[in-house]
C-alpha positions in Angstrom: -14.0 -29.3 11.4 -11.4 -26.9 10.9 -8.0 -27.0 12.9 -7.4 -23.5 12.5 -7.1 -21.0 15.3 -8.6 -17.5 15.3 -6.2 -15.1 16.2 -7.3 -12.5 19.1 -6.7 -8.7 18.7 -5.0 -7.1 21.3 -6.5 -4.2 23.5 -4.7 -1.9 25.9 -6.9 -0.1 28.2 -5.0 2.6 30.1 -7.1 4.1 33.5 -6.2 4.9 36.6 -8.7 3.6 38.4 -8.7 -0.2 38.8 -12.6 -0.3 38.6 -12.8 0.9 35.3 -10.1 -1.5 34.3 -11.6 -4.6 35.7 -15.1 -3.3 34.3 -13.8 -2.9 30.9 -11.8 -6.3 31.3 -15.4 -8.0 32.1 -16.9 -6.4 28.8 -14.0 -7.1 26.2 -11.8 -9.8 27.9 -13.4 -13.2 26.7 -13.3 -11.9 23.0 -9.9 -10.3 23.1 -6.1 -10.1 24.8 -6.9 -7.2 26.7 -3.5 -5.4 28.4 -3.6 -3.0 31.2 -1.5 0.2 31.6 -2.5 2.9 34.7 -0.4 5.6 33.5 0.4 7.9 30.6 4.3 7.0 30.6 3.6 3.4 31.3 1.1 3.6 28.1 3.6 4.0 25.7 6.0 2.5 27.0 3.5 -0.4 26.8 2.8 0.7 23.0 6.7 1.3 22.5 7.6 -2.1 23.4 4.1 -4.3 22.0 2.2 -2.2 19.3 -1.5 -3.2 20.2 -4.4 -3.3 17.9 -6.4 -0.8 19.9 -6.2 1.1 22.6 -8.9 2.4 25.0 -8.1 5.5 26.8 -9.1 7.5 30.0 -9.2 10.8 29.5 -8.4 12.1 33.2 -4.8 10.6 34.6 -2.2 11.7 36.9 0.9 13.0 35.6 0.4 12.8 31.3 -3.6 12.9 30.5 -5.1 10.7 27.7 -4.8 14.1 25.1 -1.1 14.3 25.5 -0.6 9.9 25.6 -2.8 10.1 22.1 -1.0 13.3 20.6 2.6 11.7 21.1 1.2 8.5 20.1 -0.2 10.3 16.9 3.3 12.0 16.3 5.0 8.9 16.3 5.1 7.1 12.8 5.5 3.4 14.1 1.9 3.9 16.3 0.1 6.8 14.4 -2.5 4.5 12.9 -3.0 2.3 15.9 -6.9 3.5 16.9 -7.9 5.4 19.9 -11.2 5.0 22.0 -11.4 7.7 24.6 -12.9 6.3 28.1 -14.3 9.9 29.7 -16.8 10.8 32.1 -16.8 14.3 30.5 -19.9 15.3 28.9 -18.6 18.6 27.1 -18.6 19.1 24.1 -15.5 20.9 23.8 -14.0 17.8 25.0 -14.8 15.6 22.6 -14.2 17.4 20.1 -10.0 17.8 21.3 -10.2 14.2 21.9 -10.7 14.1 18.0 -8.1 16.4 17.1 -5.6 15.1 18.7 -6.2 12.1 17.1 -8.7 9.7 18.7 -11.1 7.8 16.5 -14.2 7.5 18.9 -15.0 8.2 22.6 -17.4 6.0 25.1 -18.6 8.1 28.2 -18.6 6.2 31.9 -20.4 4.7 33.2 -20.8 2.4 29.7 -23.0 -0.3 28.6 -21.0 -3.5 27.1 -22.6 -3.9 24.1 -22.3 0.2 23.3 -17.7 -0.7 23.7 -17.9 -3.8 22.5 -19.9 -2.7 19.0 -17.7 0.5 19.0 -14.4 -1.5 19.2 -15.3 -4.0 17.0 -16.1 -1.3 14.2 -13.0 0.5 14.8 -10.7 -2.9 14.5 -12.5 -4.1 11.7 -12.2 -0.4 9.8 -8.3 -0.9 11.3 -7.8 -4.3 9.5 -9.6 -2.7 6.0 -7.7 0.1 6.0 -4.1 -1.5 6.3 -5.4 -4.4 3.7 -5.6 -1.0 1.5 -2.4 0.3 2.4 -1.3 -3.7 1.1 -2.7 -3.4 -2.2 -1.4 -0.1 -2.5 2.2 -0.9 -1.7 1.6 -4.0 -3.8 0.6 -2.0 -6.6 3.0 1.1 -6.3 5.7 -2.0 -6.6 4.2 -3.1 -9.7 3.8 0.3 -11.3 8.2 0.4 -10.6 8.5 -2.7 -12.0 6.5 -2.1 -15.4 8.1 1.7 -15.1 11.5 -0.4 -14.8 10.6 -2.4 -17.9 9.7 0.0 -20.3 12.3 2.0 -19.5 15.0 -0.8 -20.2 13.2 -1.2 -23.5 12.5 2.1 -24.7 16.4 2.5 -24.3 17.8 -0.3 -25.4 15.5 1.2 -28.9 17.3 4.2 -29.4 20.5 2.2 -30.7 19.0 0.5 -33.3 16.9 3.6 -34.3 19.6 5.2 -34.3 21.5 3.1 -36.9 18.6 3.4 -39.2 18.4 7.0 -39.4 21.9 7.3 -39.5 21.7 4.9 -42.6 18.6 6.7 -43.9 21.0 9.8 -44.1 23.0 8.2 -46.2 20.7 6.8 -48.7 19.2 10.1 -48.6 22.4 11.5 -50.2 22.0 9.3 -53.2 20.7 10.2 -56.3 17.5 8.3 -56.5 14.5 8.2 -58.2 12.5 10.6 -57.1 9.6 8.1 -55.7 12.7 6.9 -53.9 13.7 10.3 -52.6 10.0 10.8 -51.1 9.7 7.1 -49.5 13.2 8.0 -48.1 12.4 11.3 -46.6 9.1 9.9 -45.0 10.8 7.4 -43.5 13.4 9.5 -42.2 10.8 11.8 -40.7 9.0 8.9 -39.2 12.8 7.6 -37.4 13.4 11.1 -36.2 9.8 11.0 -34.8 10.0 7.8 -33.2 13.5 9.1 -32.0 12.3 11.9 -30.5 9.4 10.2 -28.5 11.9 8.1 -27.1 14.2 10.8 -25.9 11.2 12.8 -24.3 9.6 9.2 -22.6 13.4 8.8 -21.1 13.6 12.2 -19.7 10.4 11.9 -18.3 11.4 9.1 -16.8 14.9 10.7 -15.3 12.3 14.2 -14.1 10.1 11.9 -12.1 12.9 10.1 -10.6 14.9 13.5 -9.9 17.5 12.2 -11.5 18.7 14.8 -14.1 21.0 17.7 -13.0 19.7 20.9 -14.6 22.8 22.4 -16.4 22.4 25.8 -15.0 23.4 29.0 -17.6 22.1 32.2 -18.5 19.0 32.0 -20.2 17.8 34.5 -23.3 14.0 32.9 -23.8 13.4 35.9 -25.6 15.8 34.3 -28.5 14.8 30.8 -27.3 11.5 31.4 -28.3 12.4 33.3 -32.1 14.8 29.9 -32.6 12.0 28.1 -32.3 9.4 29.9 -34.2 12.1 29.6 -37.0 12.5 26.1 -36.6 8.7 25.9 -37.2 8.1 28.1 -39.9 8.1 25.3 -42.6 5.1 23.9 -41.0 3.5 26.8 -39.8 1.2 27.0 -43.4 -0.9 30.2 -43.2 -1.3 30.2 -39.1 -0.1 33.6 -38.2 2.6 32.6 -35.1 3.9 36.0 -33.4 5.8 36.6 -30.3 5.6 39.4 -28.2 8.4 40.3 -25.6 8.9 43.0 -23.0 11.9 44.8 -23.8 13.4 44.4 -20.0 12.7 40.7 -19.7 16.7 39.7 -19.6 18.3 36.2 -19.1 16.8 34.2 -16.3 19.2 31.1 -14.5 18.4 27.6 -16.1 18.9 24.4 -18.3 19.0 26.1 -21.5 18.3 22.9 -23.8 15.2 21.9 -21.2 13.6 25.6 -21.8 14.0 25.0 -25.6 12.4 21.6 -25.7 9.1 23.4 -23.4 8.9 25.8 -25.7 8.9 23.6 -28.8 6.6 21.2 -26.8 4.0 24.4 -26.4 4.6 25.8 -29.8 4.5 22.5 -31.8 1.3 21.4 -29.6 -0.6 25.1 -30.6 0.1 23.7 -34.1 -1.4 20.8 -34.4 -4.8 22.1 -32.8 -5.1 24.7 -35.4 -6.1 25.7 -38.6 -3.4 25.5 -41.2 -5.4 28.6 -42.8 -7.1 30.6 -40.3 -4.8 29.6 -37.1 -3.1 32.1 -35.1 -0.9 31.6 -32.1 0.5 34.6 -30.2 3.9 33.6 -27.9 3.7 36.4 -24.9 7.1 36.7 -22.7 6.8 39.0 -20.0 7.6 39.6 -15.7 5.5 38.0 -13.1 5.6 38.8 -9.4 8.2 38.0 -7.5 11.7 37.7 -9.9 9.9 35.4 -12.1 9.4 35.0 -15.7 5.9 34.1 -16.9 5.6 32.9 -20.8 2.2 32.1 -22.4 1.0 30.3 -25.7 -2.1 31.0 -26.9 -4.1 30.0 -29.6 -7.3 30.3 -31.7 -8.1 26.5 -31.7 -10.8 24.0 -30.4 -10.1 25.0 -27.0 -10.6 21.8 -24.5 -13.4 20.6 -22.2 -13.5 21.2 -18.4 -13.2 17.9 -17.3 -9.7 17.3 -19.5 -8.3 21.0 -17.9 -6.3 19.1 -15.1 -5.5 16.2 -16.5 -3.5 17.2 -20.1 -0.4 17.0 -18.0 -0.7 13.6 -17.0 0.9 11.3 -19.2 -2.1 8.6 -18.6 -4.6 11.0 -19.7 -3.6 10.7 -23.5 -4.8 6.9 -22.7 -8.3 8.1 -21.4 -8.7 10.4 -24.3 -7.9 8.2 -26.8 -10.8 5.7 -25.3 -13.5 8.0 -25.8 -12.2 8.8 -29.3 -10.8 12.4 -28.2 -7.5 14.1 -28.7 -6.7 17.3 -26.4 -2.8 17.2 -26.7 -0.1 15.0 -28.3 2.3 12.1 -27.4 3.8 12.9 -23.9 5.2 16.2 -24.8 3.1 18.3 -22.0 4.1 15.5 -19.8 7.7 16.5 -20.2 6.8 20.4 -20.0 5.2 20.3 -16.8 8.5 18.3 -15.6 10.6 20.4 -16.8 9.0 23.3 -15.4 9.2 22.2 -11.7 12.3 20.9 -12.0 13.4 24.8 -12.4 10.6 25.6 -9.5 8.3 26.5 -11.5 4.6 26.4 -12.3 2.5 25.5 -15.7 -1.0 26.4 -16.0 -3.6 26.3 -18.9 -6.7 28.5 -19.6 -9.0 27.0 -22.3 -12.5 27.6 -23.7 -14.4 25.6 -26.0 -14.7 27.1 -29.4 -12.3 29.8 -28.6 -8.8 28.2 -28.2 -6.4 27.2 -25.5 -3.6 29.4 -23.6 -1.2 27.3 -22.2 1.3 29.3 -19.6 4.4 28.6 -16.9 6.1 31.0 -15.3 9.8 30.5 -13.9 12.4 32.3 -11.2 14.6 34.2 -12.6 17.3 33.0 -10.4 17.5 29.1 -8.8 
């Protein structure tokens, strides 16, 4: 036989009328603490001092009625999730429906049958104790996700150092005269470091964006010749893809992180590349106004395009995971990741418009001033 000793909710039922109170007390008191209050004020003070589990509550009072006891209660952080049974003798539905907008969970109309309140506040406390056992694993898990967030982040740093060294020694090798089977293993490796390198940089700033924890370095922008350095810098791996960018002539400087705007860009650019055709590709870089003093720029390409269900999700940095499951590739690394970041860190907004067969247009738009 077990020595343990069940625990009994606690109820406050607020009414004025001390017949109500003594019937609800004859329903509910064997099975629970049941705690009495027979005004609004007294109510939360009631609540204020001893949260309770549940609270049944008359509708019609003196002074504060059971609307305004529930709404404050409801505005109130530390009792917002405490559930309220409105006792009423109204039958309108008007006022049923303002009992559940300002909060209450159910209603029972007087005069009541026990087993109608019991049932209905043993539902709502057992919903109550499900719902912050939730709210448990949540937190529990949230504090995990930090933890392994944490962790990689410790060893995707401490990485760079040793990287690092190696490309820096790779560079030096590389300025040796060497075979030249030595030359090409040394300039695939030094591509592969630089790779790795840059992966790291990218999962660390992603890391700082999420966090808020990078200070954009404010300057007058030119993307217009943001977005021709880059197409330079691409044009040894461009193939045959035709790659052109079209500006408006007014566009001007906008206010931002210059060296964040040049990594989106080559994030966009370098992604439109690797989804199309070395021969027939063609990616068309648009700058032009948007409403409202901002900037809008747009990528678009003549590739696969990208299912439906994958639209909403390329940004997520998880969603390269999923993809790769299911043996499907939409973007690369964590490179969009970063450019939606880096987009609202400036207050921005990044979009995509895709259809299957037809290619991809991948967008963001940004103020012209912060």
């Amino acid at each position: 036989m077990s020595n343990r000793t069940e625990i009994k909710s606690t109820l406050l039922v607020v009414d004025d009328e001390v017949g109500n109170v003594d019937t609800v007390i004859e329903a509910l008191g064997e099975r629970y603490n049941v705690r009495v209050a027979t005004d609004g004020e007294s109510a939360l003070e009631s609540v204020k001092k001893a949260p309770p589990d549940l609270i049944i509550l008359d509708v019609m009072m003196p002074g504060l009625d059971g609307f305004e006891v529930c709404r404050r209660l409801k505005a109130d952080p530390t009792t917002q999730e405490i559930p309220v049974i409105f006792l009423t003798a109204l039958h309108e539905t008007m006022d049923k429906t303002k009992g559940f907008s300002v909060g209450g969970v159910d209603y029972v109309t007087k005069p009541f049958h026990f087993a109608d309140i019991h049932a209905r506040v043993e539902a709502h406390l057992e919903l109550h104790r499900k719902k912050g056992e939730l709210q448990h694993s949540y937190d529990k898990l949230r504090e995990l996700e930090t933890l392994r967030d944490s962790l990689v982040h410790m060893i995707v740093h401490d990485m760079r150092s040793p990287l690092s060294l190696i490309l820096g020694n790779l560079e030096l090798v590389e300025m040796e005269t060497v075979p030249q089977e030595a030359a090409d293993c040394i300039n695939r490796a030094l591509s592969s470091t630089k790779t790795l390198l840059q992966m790291i940089s990218t999962l660390l700033d992603i890391s700082k964006l999420e966090a808020h924890e990078i200070t954009l370095d404010l300057s007058a922008v030119d993307i217009k010749e943001l977005a021709s350095e880059t197409i330079r810098t691409v044009e040894p791996v461009k193939g045959r893809r035709k790659l052109t960018l079209t500006a408006a002539k007014t566009i001007g400087a906008i206010q931002g992180d210059a060296d964040l705007i040049r990594r989106l860009l080559q994030n966009l650019i370098g992604n439109a590349l690797k989804f199309t055709n070395k021969e027939t590709g063609t990616i068309a870089v648009r700058i032009e106004s948007a409403e409202e003093e901002k900037v809008r720029v747009s990528v678009a390409d003549n590739g696969p395009g990208i299912p439906l269900e994958y639209r909403d999700k390329v940004f997520d940095k998880f969603c390269q995971v999923a993809a790769r499951k299911q043996g499907q590739v939409h973007s690369t690394g964590l490179g969009l990741t970063f450019c939606k970041l880096a987009v609202e860190a400036h207050g921005g907004r990044i979009g995509l418009e895709s259809k299957l067969g037809k290619g991809s247009t991948f967008w963001f738009e940004l103020p012209r001033r912060l």
